[in-house]
BAFI-3210 file (N, C-alpha, C; in Angstrom, 3 decimals, decimal comma, padded with zeros to 6 digits):
// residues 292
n [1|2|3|4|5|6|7|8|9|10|11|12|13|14|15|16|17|18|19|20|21|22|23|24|25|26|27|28|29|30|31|32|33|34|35|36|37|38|39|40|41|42|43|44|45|46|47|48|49|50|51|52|53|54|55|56|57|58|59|60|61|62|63|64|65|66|67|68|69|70|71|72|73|74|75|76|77|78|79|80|81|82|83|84|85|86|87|88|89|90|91|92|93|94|95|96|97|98|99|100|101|102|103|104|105|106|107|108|109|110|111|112|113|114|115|116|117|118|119|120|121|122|123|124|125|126|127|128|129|130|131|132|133|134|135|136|137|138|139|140|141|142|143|144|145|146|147|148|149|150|151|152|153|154|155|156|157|158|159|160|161|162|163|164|165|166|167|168|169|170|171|172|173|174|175|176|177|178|179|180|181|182|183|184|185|186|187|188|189|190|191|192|193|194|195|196|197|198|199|200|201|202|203|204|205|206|207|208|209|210|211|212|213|214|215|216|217|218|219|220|221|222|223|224|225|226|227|228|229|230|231|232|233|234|235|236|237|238|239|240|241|242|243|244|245|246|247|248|249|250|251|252|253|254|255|256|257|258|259|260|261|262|263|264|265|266|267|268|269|270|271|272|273|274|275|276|277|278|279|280|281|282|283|284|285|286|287|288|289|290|291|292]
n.u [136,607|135,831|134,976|136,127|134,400|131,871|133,071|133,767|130,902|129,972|131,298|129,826|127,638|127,800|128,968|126,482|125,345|126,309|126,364|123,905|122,833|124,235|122,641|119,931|120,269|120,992|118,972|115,478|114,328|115,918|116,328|116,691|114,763|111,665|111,953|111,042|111,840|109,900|108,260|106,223|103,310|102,736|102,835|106,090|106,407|106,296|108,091|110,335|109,295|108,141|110,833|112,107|110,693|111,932|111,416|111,689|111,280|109,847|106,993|105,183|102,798|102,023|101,430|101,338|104,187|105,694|104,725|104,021|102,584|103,548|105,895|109,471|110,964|109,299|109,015|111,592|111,395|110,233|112,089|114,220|112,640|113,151|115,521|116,260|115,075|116,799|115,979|114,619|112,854|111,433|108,951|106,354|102,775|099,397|099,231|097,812|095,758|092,464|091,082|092,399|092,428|092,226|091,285|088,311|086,251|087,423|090,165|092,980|095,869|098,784|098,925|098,666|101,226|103,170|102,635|103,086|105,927|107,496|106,815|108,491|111,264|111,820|110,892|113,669|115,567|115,494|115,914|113,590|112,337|109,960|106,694|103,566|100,903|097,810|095,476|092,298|089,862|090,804|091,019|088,357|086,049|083,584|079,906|078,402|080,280|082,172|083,977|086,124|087,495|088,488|089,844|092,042|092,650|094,153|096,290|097,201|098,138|099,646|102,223|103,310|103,971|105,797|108,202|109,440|109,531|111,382|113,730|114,278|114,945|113,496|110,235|107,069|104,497|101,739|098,192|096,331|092,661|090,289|086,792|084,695|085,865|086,751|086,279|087,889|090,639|090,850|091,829|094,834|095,294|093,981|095,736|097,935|097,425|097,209|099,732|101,336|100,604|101,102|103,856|106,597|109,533|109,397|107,278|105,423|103,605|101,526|101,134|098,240|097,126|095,411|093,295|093,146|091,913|089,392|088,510|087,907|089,902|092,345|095,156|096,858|096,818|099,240|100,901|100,903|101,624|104,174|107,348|106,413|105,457|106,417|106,010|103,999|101,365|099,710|097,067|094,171|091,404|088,419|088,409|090,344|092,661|095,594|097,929|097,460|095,583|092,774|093,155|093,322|094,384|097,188|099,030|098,258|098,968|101,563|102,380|102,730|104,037|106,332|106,565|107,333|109,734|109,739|111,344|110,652|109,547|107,619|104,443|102,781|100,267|097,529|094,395|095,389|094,458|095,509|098,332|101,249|101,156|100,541|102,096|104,585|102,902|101,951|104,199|105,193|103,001|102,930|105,741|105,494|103,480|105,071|106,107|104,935]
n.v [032,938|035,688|035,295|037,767|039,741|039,216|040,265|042,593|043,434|043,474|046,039|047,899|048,466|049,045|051,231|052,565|052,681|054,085|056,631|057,271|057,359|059,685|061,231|061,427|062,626|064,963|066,021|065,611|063,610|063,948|066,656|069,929|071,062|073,332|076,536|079,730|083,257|084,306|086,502|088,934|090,976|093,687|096,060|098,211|098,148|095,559|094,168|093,764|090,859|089,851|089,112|087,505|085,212|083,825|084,397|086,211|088,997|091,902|093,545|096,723|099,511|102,299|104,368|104,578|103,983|105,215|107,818|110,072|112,395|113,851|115,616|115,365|115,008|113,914|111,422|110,729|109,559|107,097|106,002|105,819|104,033|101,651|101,381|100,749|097,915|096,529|094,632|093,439|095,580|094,491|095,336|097,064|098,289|099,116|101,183|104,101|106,016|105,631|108,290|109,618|109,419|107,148|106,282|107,385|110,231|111,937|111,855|113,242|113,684|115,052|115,642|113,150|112,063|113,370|112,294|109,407|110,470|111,008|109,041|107,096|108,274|107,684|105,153|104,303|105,286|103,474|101,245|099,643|096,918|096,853|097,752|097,705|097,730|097,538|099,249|099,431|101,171|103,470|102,647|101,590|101,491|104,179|104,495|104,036|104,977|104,871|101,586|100,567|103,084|103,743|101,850|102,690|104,830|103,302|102,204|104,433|105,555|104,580|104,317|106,592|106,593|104,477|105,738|106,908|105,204|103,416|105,023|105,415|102,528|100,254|097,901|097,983|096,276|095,287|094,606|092,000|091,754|090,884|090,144|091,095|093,580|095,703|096,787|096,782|095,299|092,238|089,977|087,423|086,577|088,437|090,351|089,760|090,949|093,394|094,268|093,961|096,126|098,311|098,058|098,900|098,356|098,141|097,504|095,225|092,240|090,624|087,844|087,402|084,591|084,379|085,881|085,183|082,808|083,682|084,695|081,874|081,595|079,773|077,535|077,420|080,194|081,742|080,258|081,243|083,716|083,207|085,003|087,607|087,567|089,193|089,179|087,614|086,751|085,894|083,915|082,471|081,494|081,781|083,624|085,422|084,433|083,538|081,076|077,637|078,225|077,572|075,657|075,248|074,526|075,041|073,614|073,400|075,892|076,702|074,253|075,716|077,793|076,380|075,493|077,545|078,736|080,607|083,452|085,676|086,788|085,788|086,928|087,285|088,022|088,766|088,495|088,733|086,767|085,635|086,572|086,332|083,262|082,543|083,306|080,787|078,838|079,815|080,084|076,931|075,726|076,841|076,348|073,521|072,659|073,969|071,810|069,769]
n.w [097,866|095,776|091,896|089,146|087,471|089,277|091,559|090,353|089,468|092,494|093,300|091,532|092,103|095,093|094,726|093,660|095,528|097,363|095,615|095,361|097,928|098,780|097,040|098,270|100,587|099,647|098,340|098,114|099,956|102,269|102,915|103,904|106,667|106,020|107,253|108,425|109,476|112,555|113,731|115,713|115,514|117,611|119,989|121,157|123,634|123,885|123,316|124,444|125,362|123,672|122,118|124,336|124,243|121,955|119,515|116,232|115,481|115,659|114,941|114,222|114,152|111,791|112,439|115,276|116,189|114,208|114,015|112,043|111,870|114,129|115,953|115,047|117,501|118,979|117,991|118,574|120,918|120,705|119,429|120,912|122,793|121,269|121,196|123,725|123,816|122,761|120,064|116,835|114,750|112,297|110,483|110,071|109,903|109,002|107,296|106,309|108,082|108,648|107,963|106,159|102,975|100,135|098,050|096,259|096,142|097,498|097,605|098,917|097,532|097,657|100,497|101,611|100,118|101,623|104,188|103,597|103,112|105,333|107,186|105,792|105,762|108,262|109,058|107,394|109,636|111,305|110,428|109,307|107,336|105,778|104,810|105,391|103,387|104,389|105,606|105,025|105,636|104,714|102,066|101,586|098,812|098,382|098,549|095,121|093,934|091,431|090,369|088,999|088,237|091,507|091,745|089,833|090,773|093,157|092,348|090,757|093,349|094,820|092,677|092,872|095,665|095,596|094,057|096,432|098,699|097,315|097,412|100,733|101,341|101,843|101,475|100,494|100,621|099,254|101,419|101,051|102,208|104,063|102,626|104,858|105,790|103,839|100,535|098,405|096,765|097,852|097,823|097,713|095,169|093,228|094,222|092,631|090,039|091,043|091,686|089,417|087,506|088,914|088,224|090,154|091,498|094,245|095,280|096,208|097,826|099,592|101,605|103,701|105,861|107,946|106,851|104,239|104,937|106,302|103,618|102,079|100,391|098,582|099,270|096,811|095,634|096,583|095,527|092,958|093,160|093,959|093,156|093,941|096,334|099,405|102,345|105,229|107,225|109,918|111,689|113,305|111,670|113,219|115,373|115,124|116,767|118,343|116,716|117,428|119,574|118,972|117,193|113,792|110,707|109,479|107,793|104,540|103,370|104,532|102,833|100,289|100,787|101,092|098,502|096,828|097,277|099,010|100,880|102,475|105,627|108,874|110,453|113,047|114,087|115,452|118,244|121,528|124,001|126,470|125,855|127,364|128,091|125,263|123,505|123,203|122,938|120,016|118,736|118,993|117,503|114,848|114,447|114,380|112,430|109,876|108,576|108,613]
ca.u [137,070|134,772|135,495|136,465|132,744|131,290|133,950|133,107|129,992|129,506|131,686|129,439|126,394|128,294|129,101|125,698|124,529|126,825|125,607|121,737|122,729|124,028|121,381|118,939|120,465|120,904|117,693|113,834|114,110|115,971|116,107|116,373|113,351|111,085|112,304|111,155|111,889|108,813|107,473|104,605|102,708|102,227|103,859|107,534|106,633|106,168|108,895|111,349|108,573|108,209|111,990|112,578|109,857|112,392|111,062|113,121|111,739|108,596|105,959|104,434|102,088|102,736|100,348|101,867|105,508|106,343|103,630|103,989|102,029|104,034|107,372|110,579|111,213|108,209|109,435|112,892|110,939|110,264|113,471|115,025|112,412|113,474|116,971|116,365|114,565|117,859|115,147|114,735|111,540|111,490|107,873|105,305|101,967|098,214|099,861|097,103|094,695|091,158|090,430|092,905|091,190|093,335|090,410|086,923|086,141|088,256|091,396|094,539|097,058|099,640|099,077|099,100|102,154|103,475|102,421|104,331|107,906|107,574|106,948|109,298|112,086|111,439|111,645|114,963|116,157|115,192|116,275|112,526|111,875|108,859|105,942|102,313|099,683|096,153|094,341|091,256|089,389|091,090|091,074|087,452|085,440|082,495|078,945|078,445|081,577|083,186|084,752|086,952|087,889|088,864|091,095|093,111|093,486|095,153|097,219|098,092|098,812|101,261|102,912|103,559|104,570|107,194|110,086|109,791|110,259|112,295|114,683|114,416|115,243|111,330|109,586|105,647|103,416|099,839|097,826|094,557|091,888|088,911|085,233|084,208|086,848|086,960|085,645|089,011|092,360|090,495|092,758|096,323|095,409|093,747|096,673|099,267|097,521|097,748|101,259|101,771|099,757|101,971|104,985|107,393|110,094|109,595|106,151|105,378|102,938|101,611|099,638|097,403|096,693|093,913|092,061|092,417|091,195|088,164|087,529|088,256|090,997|092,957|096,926|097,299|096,949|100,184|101,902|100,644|101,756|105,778|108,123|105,880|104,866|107,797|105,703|103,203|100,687|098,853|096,557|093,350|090,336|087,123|088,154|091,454|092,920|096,737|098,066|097,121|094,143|091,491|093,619|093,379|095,391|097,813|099,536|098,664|099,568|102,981|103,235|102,567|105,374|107,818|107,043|107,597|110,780|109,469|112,446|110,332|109,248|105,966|104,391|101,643|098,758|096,037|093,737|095,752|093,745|096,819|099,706|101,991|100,854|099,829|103,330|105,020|102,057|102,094|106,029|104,943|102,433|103,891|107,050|104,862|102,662|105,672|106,671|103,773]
ca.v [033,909|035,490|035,695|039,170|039,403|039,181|041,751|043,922|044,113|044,090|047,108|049,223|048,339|049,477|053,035|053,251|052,793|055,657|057,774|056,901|057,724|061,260|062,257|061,248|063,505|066,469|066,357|065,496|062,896|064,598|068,266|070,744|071,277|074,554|077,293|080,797|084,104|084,358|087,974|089,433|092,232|094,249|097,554|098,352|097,905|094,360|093,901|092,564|090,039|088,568|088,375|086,636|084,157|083,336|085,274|086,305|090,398|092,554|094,382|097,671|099,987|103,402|105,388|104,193|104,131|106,142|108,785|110,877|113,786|114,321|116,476|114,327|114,627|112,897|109,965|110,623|108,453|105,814|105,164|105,208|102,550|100,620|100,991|100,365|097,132|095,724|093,882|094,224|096,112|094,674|095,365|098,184|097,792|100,296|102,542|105,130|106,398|105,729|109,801|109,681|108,599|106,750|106,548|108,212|111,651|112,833|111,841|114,169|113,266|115,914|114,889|111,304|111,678|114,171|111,522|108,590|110,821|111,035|107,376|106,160|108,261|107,325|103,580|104,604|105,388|102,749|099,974|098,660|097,137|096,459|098,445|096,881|098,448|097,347|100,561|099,191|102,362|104,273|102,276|101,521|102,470|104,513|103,359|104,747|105,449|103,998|101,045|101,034|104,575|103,691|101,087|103,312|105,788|102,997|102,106|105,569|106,253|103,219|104,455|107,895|106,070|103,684|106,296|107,101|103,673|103,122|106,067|105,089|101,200|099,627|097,501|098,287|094,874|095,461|093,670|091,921|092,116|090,030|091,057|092,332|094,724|096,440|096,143|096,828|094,387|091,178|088,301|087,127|086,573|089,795|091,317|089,646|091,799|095,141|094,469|094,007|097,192|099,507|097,914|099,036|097,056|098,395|097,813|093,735|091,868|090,256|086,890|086,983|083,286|084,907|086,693|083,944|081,176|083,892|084,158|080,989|081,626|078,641|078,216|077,198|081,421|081,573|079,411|081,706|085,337|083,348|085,472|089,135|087,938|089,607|088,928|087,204|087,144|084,178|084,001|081,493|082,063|082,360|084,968|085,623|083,822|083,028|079,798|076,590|077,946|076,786|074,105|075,477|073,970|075,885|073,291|073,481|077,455|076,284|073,613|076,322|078,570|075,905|075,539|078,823|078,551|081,875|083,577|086,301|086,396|085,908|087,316|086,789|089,151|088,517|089,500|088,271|086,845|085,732|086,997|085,100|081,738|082,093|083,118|079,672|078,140|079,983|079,132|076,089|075,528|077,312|075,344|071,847|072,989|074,543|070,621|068,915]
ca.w [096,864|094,317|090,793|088,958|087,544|091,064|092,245|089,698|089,829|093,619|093,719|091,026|093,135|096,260|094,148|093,308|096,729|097,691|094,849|095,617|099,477|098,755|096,105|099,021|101,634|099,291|097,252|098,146|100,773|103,209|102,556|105,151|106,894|105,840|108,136|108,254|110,838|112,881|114,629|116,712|115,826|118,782|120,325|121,161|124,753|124,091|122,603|125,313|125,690|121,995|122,447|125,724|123,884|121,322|117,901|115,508|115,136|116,101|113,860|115,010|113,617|111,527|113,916|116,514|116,375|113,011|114,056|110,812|111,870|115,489|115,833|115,509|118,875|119,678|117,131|119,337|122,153|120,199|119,302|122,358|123,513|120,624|121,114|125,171|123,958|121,344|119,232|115,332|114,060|110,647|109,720|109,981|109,481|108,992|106,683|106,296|108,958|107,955|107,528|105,057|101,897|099,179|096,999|096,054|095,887|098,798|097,986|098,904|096,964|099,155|101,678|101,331|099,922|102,883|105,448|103,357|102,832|107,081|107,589|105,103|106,115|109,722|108,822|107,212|110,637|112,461|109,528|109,113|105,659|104,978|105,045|104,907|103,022|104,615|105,704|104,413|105,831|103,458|100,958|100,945|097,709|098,814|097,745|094,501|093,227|090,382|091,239|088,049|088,878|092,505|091,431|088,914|092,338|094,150|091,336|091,138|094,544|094,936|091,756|093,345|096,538|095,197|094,738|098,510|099,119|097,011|098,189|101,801|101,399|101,973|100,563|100,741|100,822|099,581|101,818|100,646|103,180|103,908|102,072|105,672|105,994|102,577|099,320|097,047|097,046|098,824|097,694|096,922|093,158|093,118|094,418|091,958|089,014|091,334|091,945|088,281|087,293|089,693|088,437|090,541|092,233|095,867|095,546|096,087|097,972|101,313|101,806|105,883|106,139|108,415|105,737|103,304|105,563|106,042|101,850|101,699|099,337|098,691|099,350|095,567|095,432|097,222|094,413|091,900|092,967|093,362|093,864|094,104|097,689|100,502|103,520|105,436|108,525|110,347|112,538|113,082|111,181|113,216|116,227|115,083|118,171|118,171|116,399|118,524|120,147|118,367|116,422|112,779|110,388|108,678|106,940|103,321|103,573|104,220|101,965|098,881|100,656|100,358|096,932|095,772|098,023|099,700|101,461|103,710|107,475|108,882|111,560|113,642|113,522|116,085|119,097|122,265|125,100|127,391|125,493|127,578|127,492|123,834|122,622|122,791|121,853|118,842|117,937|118,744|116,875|113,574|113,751|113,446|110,927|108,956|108,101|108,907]
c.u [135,993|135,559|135,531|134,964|132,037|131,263|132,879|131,507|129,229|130,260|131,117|128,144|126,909|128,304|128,035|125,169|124,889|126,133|124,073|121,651|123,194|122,799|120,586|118,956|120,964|120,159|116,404|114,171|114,293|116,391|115,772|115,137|113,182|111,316|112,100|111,013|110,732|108,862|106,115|104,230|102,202|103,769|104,911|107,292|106,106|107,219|110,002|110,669|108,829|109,811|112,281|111,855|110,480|112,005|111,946|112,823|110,072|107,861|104,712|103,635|102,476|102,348|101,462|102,873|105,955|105,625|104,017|103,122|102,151|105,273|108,064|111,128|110,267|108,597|110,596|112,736|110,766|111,250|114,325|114,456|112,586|114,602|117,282|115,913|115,790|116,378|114,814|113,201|111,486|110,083|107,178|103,805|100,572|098,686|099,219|096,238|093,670|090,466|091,122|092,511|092,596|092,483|089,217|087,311|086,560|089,267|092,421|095,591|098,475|100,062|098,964|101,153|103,325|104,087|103,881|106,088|107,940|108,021|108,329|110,270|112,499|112,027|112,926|115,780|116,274|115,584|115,659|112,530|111,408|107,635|104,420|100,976|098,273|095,082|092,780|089,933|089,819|090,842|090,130|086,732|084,161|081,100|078,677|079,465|082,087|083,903|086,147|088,455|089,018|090,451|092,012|093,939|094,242|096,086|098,320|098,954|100,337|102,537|103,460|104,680|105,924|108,323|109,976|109,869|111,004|114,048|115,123|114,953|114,150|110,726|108,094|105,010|102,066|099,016|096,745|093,982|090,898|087,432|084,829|084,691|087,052|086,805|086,941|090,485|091,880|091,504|093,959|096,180|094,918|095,141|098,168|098,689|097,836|099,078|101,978|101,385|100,451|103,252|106,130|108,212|109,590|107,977|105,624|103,778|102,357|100,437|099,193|096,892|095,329|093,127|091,956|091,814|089,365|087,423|087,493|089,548|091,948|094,539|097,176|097,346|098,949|101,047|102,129|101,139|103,548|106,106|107,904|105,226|106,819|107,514|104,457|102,903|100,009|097,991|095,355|092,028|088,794|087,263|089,584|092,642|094,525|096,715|097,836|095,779|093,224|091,588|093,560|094,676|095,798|098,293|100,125|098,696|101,140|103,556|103,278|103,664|106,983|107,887|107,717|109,040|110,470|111,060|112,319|110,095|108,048|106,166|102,993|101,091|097,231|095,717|094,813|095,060|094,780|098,418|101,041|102,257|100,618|101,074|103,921|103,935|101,961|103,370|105,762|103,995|102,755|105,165|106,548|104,475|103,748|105,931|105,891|103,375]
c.v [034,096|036,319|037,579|039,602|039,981|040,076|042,696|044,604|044,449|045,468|048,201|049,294|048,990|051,239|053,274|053,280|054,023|056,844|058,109|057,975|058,729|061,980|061,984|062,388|064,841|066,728|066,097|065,337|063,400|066,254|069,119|071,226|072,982|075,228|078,828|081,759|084,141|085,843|087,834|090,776|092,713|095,734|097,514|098,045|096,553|093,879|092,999|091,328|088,976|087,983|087,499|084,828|083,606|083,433|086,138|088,495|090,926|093,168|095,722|098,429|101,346|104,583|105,426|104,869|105,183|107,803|109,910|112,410|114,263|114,792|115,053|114,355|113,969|111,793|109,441|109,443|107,529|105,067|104,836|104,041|101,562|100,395|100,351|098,351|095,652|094,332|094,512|095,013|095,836|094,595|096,613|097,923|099,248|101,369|103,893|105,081|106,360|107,047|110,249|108,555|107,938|106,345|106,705|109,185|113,151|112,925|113,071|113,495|113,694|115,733|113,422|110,899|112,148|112,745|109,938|109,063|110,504|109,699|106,769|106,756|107,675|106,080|103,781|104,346|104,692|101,402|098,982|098,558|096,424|097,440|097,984|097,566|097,992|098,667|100,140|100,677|103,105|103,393|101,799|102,524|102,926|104,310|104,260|105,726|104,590|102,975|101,089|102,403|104,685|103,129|101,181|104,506|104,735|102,365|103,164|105,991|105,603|103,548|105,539|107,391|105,027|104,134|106,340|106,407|103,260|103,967|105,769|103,508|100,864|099,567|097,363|097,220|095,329|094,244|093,467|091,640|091,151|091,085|091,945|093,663|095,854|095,655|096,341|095,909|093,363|089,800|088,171|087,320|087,826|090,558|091,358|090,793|093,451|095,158|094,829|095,799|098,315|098,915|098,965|098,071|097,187|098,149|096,128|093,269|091,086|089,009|086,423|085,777|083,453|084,955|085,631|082,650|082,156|084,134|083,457|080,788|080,415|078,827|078,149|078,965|082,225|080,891|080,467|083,406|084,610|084,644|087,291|088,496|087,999|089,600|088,293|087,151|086,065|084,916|082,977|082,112|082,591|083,472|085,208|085,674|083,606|081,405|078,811|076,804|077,357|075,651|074,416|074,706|074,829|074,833|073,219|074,890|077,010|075,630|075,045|077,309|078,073|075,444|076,487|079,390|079,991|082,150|084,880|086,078|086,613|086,553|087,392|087,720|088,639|088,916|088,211|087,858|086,531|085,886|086,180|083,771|081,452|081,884|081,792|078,857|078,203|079,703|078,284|075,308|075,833|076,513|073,852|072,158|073,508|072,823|069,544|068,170]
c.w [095,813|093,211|090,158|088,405|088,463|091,672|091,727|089,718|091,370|093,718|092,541|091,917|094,467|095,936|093,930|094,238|097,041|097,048|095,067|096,911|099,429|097,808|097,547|100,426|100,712|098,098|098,184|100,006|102,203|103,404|104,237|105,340|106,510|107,180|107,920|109,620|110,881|113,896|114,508|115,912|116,563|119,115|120,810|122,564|125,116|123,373|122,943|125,412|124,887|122,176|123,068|124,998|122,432|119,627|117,671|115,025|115,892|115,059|114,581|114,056|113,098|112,268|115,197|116,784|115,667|113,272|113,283|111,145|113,186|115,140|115,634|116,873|119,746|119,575|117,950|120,572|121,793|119,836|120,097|123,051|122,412|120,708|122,319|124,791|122,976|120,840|118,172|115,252|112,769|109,909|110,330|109,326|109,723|108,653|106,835|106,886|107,570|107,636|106,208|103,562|100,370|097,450|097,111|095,648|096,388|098,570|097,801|098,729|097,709|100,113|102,082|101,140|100,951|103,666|104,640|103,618|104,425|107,274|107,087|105,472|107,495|109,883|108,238|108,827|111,181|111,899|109,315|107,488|105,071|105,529|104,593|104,670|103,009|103,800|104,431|104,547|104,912|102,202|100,442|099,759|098,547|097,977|096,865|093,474|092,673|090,846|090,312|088,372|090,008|092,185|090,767|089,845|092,723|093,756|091,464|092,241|094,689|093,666|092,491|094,856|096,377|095,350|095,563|098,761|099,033|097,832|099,619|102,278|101,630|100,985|100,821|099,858|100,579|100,211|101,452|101,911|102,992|103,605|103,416|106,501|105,057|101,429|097,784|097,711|098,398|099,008|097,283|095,365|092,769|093,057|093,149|090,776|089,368|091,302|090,747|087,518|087,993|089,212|088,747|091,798|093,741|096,138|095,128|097,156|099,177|101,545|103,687|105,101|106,569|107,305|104,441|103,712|105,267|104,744|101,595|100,296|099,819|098,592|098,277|094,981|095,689|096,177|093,236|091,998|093,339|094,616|094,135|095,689|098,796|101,513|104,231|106,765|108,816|111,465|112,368|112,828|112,024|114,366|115,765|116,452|117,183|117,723|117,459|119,484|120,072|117,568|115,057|112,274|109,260|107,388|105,043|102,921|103,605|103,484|100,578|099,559|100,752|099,135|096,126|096,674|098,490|101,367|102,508|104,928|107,574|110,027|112,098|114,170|114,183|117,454|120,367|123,398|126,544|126,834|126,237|127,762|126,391|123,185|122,068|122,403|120,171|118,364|117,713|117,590|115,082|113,589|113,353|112,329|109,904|108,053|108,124|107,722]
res [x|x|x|x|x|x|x|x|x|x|x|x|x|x|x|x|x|x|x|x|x|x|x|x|x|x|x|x|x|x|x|x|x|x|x|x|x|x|x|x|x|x|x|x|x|x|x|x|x|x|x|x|x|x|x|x|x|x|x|x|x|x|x|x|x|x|x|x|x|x|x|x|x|x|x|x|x|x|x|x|x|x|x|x|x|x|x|x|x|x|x|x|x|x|x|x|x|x|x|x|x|x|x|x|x|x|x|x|x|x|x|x|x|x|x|x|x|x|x|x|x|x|x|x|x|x|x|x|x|x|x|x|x|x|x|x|x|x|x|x|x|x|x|x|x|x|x|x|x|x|x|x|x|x|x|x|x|x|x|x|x|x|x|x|x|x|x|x|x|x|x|x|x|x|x|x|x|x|x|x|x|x|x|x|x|x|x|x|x|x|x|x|x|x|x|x|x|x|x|x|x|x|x|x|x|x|x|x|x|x|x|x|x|x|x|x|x|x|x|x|x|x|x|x|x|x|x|x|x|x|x|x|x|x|x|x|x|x|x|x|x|x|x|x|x|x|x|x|x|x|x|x|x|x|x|x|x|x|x|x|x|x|x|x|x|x|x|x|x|x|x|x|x|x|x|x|x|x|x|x|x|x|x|x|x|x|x|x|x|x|x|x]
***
């Protein structure tokens, strides 16, 4: 027999074990693992594919699929092979053809904005929403031109572009680009002041893993643009080979998007050399590294 004492205090030690042993399973220690939807970027007639391979949506191009300067009954085909294919489309990507200029001494404002109302109603239809603003071709400054200047055009433009986004449901991602692709909007931290500078809501932000492994931009960038980034792209830095090829390590990319408890979808953005052996590699590979 043990005294009341004894009792007592083995049974607050017992309650605090309990209490210890739920904080531990619903705080740090054991916390649900980092989990985010994963898609392909590639065309609607890969689409059954990415599926069958257990990804969660597809990502196509605005050329492509949205083709903004073809009849709607052209667009009519595309939707039927998206509807033939039941798989989501929740991204879009190469907003503006490289003839279309978004800044210098060319730009058509008109028609810029033309080609967006198309697209964006388009994605309306089809219930994509997100829209990813690379087009580095357009959006290069030309040599000799203001750079200042440039960068108050693509301010502008995105300002102009917002209601139509807004209007249509889509949210348009500026994407930063690597130095040998274009010389305006290179980096995440770059991008958090454009984002700020166009404030408008529909108009947020996009961190490629790719393109910052190639500036070397660090994931602590990723901490710092929060909750203005709504989407993201991977791929492995020196040929832009699918995840696991070459062994890159993503890891501290993911740890900085479970800091900022990031609640978008990625999607994987690179040159395919066997597309069907790479796929599950790449799941694979992205689901270690997400927790790694």
């Amino acid at each position: 027999m043990i005294n009341r004492r004894k009792f007592l205090q083995t049974s607050l030690l017992g309650s605090a074990s309990i209490l210890v042993s739920h904080d531990l399973f619903a705080g740090n220690s054991f916390a649900k693992p980092f989990s985010l939807e994963l898609g392909i970027c590639t065309g609607v007639d890969n689409a059954s594919l990415v599926k069958q391979n257990q990804y969660n949506f597809f990502e196509e191009t605005v050329g492509k699929f949205f083709i903004p300067n073809e009849s709607d009954e052209k667009f009519a085909e595309n939707m039927a092979k998206l509807k033939a294919a039941d798989f989501p489309l929740y991204a879009v990507n190469s907003f503006l053809p490289g003839n279309l200029k978004c800044v210098g001494p060319d730009v058509n404002t008109d028609a810029i904005l033309k080609y967006a109302e198309t697209a964006l109603s388009r994605m309306q239809q089809s219930s994509t929403k997100i829209l990813v603003f690379g087009s580095g071709g357009s959006r290069k400054i030309p040599d000799r031109f203001d750079k200042g200047k440039a960068v108050q055009q693509f301010i502008e433009i995105n300002q102009k572009i917002g209601p139509i986004a807004e209007k249509n449901g889509v949210t348009i991602v500026l994407e930063p680009l690597n130095y040998g692709e274009t010389n305006l909007l290179n980096t995440v931290e770059e991008g958090i002041d454009y984002v700020n500078r166009v404030n408008h809501p529909n108009i947020r932000l996009l961190a490629d893993i790719y393109h910052m492994l190639k500036n070397g931009e660090p994931a602590e960038s990723i901490v710092k643009a929060g909750k203005l980034l709504k989407h993201t792209h991977i791929a492995e830095k020196e040929n832009r080979t699918a995840p696991g090829v070459a062994g890159d390590d993503f890891r501290p990319y993911f740890r900085a998007l479970k800091q900022i408890k990031y609640k978008g979808k990625l999607a994987v953005e690179c040159r395919w050399k066997e597309m069907e052996k790479e796929l599950p590699l790449a799941l694979k590979t992205i689901r270690e590294h997400m927790n790694g």
